[in-house]
N, C-alpha and C positions, 0 to 999 in steps of 0.2 A: 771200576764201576762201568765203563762204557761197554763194554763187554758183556754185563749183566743188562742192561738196558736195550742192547742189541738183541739180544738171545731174547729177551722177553717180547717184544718188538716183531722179530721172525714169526714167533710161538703164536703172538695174538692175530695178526697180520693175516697168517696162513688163515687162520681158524676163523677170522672175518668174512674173507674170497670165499672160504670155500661156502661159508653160511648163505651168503649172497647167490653164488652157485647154484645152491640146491633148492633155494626159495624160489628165484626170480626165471632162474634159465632150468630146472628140474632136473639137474647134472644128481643122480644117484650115487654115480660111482666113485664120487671127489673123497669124501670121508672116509671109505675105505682106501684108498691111495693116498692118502696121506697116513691114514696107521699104517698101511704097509709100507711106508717110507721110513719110517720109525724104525721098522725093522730091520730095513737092508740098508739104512745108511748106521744103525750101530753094529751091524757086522761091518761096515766097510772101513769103520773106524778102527774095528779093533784088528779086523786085518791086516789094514795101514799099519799099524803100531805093532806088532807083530811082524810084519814084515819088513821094519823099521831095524827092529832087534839085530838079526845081522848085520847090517850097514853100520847100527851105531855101536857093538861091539867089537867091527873091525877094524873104524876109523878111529875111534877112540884110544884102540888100543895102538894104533901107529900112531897120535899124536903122545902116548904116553913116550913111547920111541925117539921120539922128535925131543920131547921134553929132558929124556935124562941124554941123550946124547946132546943138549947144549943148542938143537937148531934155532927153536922158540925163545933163546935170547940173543940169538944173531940177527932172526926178523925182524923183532922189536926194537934194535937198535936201529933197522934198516927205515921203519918205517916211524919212530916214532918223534922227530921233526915232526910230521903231518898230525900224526895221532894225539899227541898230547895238547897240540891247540883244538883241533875239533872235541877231543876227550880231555876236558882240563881235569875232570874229578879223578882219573884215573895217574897212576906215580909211574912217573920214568921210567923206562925199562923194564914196566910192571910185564910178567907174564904171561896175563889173555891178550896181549897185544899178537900172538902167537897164533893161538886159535882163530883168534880173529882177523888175521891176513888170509889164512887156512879157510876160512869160509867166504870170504869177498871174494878170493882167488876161482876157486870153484865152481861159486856163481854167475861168476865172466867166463866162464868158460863153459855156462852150462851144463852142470856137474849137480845139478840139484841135490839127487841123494848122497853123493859123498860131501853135500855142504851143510846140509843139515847137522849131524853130529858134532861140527868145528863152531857149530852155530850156538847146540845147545853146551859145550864145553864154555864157549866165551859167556853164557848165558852165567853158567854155575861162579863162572869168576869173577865177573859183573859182580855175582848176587855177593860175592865173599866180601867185595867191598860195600854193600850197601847200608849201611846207620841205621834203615826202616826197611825190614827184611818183606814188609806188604806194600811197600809203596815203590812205584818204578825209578829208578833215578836219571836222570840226563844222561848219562853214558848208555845206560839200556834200554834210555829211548832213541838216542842219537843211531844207536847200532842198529836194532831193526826198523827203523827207517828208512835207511839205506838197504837194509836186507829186502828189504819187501818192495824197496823200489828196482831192483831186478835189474841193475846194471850187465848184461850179458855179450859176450863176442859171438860166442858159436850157441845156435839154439837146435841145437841137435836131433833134439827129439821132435819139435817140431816140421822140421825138415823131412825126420822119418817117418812121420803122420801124412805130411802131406804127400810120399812116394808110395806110401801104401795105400793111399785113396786114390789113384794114379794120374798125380800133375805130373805136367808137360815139364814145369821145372820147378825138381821142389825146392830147388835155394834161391828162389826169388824173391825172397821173403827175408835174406840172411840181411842185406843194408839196413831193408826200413826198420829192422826189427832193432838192428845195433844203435840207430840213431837215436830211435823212441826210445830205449831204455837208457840212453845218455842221457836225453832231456828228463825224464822221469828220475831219475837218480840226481841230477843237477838240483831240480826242483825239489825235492825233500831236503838233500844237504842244505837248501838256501831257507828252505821254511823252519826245517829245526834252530839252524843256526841263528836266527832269527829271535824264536821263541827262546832261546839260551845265553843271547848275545854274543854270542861269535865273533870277532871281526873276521871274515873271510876273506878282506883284502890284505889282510899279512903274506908279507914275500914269502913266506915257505909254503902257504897254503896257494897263492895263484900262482905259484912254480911247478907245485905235485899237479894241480887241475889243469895246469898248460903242458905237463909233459903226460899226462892222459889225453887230451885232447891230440896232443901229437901221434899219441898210439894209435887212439883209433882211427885217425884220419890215415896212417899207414896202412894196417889193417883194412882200412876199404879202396885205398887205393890199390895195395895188395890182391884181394878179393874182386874187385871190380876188371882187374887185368886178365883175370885167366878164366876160361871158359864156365858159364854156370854149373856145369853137371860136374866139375871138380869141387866144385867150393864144398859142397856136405862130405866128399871122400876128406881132402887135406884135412878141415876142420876137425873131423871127429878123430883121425889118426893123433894131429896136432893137441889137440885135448889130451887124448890117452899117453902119449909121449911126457908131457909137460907131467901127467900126474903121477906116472910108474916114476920119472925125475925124480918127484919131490920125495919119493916112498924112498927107492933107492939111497938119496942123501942124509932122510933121518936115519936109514939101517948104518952108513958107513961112519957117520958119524956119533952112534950110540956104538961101533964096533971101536971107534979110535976111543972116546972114552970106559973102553973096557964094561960097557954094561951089558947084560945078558937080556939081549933082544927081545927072547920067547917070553922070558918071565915077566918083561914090562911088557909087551902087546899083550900077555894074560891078563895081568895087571889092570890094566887100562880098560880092557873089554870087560872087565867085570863091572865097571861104573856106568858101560854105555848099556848093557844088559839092563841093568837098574834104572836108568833115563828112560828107556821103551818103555818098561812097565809101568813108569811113575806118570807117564803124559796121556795113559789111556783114558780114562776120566773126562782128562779137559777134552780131546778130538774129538769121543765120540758126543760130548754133551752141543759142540759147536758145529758140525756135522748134521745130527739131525733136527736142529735148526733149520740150515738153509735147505735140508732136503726135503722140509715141509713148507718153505717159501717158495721153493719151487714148483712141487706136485700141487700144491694149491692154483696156480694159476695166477700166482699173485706177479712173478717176473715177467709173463707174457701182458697181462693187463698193462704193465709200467711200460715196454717195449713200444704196445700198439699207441701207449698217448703221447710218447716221444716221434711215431711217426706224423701224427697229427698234427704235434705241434711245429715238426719241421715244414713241415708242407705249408702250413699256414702262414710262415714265416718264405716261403719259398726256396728252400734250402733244395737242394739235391738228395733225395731220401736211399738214395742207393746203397749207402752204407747202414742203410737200419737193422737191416735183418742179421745183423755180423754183430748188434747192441748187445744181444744174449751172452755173450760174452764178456761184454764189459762187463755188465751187470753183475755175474759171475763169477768174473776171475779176482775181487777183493775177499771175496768168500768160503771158495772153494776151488783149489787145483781140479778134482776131478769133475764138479760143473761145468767149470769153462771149458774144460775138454772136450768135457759130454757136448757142449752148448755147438764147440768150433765141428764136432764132428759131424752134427747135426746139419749145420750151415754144407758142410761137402757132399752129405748123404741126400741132401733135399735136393729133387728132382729137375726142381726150377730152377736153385742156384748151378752149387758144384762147387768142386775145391778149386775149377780154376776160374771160376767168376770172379768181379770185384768186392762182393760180399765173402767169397771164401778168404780170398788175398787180405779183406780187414781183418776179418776174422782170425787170420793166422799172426798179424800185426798184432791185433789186441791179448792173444793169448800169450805171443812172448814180453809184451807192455809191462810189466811189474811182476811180481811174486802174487802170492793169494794171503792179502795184510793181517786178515782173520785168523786163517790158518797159523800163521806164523806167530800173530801175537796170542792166541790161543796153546799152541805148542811152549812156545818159548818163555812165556808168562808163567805159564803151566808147570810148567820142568822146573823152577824157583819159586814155584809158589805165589807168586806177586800177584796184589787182587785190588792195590789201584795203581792202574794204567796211563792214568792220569792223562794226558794230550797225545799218548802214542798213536790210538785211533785216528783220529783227527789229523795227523801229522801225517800219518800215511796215505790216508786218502787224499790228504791234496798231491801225494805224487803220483798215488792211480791216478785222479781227474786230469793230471798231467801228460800222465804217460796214455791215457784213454784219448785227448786230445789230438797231442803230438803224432798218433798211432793213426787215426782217422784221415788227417792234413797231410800227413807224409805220402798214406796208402793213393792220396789223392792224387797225388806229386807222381809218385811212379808207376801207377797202374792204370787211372782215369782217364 
């Protein structure tokens, strides 16, 4: 339901601004930019999805690889100490425990597109245990919660945005970004767990969270040692290493169990084939949504009263103009992109301003919650969402925070 109420919300919202627009300020051209928004965010959707099709045909078809050669119940033993008290409705040793290290994995290391597909396989395994095949349950809300709170080591791509707008250094951005997505990620496991009852202070759960915290404080002591303009080469090497790994380990061990490789990566790829085409619908209906809350004028409106009301409050407004992106990035990946690129492109700022450097902050801050619960909802069919919404926004609000205060810390 929150999803429909959003979506209607967008829909009326835009078509308010722009009325307001064309009345008061005689903006002609509003109404026509927003149907033509219509138009090129449902190409962009079906694109998306479309262009999804190979990524989730291939990965799927190596976690089918993984699965008969035996990997995905090695994981799940490994990890499922931690998983079955965060996931209680979920059975020992149960299988998407698999997929879904496969996608946490990924997203720490900023692997977006190869996490998605591990995303929506945990999604379909979730749904196999679900009693109410429309209503979400605590495991698959637990899950993308954490998904959308965007726990990342290496933000790669970002990094490569900011060397192609031409910063001074474009990994200067890698700490604050690894921080804020801890506390953002910290911040969801502690709210869900909460809404669930959790106890979080069981010794195996502040064991896993204290030998995480251990990594990453490695990892940036690591990173903080060796020259800035290495850290995006190791990083992205270091990513591609660790993942050709995991591909190499399900082939050898689908080869020690005598399974025939090709015909399970066929195998597999034929379900992730069938996933692209089944999520088309939901993206592009969530899509041009936000791309008529945006071409209306309605995000800028919100943007200019938040500077207002900083200033009135006497805050330091320096980080406002880098807001487009918060705004943005619970909604749409490619907004907030648009939003951060925008921030580098404007003449005044620049990518290597303090508004660029939030900006880069904020867009590696969480996943895009909408998106994900839109996709992911989508792919299982699930149409009540029940607190997922709501649960993820408070680790955007988190990670939008944390991302602003940090950017403060290191660059102000």
């Amino acid at each position: 339901m929150a999803l429909n109420y959003f979506w209607i919300a967008f829909f009326l919202i835009a078509f308010v601004v722009a009325l307001i627009k064309l009345i008061f300020f005689g903006d002609t051209t509003v109404f026509p930019a927003i149907l033509q928004s219509t138009f090129d965010t449902a190409k962009t959707g079906f694109e998306i999805s479309i262009g999804l099709t190979g990524a989730l045909t291939l990965w799927m078809g190596i976690m089918k690889v993984g699965e008969k050669g035996g990997v995905v119940a090695i994981m799940s033993k490994l990890i499922s100490p931690l998983f079955i008290r965060i996931f209680p409705e979920i059975p020992k040793n149960h299988p998407v425990f698999g997929p879904m290290l496969m996608n946490f994995s990924m997203n720490f290391l900023g692997l977006d597109n190869a996490a998605t597909p591990m995303g929506l396989k945990t999604m379909e395994g979730l749904q196999e245990l679900n009693p109410n095949k429309k209503t979400a349950t605590n495991a698959q809300i637990m899950f993308l919660v954490l998904n959308t709170s965007g726990l990342t080591l290496i933000p790669v791509s970002i990094m490569a945005y900011r060397a192609t707008e031409g910063a001074l250094n474009p990994a200067d951005v890698f700490i604050p970004i690894l921080l804020t997505t801890y506390f953002s990620t910290l911040i969801g496991l502690i709210t869900v767990a909460i809404i669930q009852k959790i106890n979080l202070f069981n010794k195996v759960i502040l064991g896993y969270l204290g030998s995480l915290t251990l990594l990453i404080s490695a990892a940036l002591w690591y990173f903080s040692s060796i020259p800035q303009e290495q850290v995006s080469v190791i990083s992205g090497v270091a990513a591609a290493i660790i993942l050709l790994g995991i591909v190499v380990v399900f082939i050898l061990m689908a080869i020690r169990k005598k399974v025939n490789v090709y015909e399970a990566l066929i195998e597999g790829g034929k379900d992730g084939f069938n996933v692209a085409i089944k999520i088309i619908p939901y993206l592009i209906a969530i899509l041009v949504a936000i791309g008529m809350f945006r071409t209306s004028g309605a995000l800028e409106f919100i943007n200019n009263g938040f500077r207002l009301f900083f200033e009135f409050l006497g805050i330091n407004t320096d980080f406002v103009d880098a807001l487009p992106v918060a705004w943005m990035k619970p909604l749409s990946g490619s907004g907030a992109r648009a939003a951060m690129l925008d921030v580098f492109d404007n003449p005044a700022l620049g990518v290597d301003s303090f508004a660029g450097k939030v900006a880069s902050v904020l867009q590696g801050s969480t996943e895009t919650t909408f998106y994900v619960l839109a996709v992911y909802f989508g792919a299982v069919k699930i149409k009540n969402t029940r607190y997922a919404a709501g649960a993820g926004l408070v680790a955007d609000f988190a990670g939008i925070i944390a991302a602003i205060i940090i950017s403060y810390i290191f660059f102000h």
